[in-house]
N, C-alpha and C positions, 0 to 999 in steps of 0.2 A: 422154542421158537414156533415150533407147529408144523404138519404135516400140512400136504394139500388140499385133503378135503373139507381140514375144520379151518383152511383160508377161503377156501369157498365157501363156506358157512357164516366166515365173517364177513363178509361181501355181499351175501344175501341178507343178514341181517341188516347189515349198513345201510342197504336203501330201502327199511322200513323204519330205519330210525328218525327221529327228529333232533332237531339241534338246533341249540339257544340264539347260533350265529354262525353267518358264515365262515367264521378261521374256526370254531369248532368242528364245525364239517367237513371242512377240508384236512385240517389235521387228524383226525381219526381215519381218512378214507387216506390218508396216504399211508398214516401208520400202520394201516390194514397193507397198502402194496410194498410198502417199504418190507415184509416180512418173505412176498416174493422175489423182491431182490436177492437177499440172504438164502431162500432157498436155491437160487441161481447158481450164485456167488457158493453155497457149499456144494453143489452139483458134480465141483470138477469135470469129467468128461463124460459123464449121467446124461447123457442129450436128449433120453426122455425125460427124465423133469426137468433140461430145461425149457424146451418147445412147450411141454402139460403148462409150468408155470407162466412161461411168458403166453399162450391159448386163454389161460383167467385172465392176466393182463389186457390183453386187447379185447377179450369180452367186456371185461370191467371198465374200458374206457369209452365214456362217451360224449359229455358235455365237455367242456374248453378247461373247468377244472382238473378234469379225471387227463383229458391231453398232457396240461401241462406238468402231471404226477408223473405220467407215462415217461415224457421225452425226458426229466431229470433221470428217472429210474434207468431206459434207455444210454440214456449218455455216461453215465455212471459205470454199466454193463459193458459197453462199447470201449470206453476209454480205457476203460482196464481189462481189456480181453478176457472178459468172462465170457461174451456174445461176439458172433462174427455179422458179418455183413447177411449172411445166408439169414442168420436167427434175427437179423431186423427185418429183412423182406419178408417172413414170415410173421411177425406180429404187425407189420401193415398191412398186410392182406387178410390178417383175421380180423383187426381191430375193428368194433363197433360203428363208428364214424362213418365208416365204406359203405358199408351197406347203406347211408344214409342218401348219396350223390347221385 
């Protein structure tokens, strides 16, 4: 699956990449966060990789596509108490977008 730093490796690679079309760009950039879900999700009670992976995540998010990657991953996380409410106020107040307003 991958450790954290070579998911952040693929994330930086991601936004030098090009792509044929938009649903190839999006599916690769989710497929990239879809792997921090999973590290989440194997975390168990690891609360530092889950804060370090959800920290990529809200780095990673920033245009409306990268949101709406987010909020499924998010709600996925949430819905099935892998994330508390604590660990969503925390990736909204890192996430990219904020700094923007």
């Amino acid at each position: 699956m991958g450790d954290m730093e070579s998911i952040k490796n693929e994330i930086l690679d991601y936004h030098q990449m090009v792509f044929d079309s938009e649903e190839s760009d999006d599916e690769f950039n989710k497929a990239i966060k879809i792997k921090l879900q999973k590290l989440i999700m194997d975390a168990g009670d690891d609360q530092t990789v889950i804060y370090e992976a959800l920290l990529v995540l809200a780095e990673a998010t920033g245009c409306a596509a990268d949101q709406k990657i987010a909020e499924e991953i998010l709600d996925h996380l949430f819905g099935n108490k892998y994330i508390s409410s604590a660990h969503l106020e925390f990736f909204y107040n890192n996430v990219s977008t904020a700094r923007w307003h």
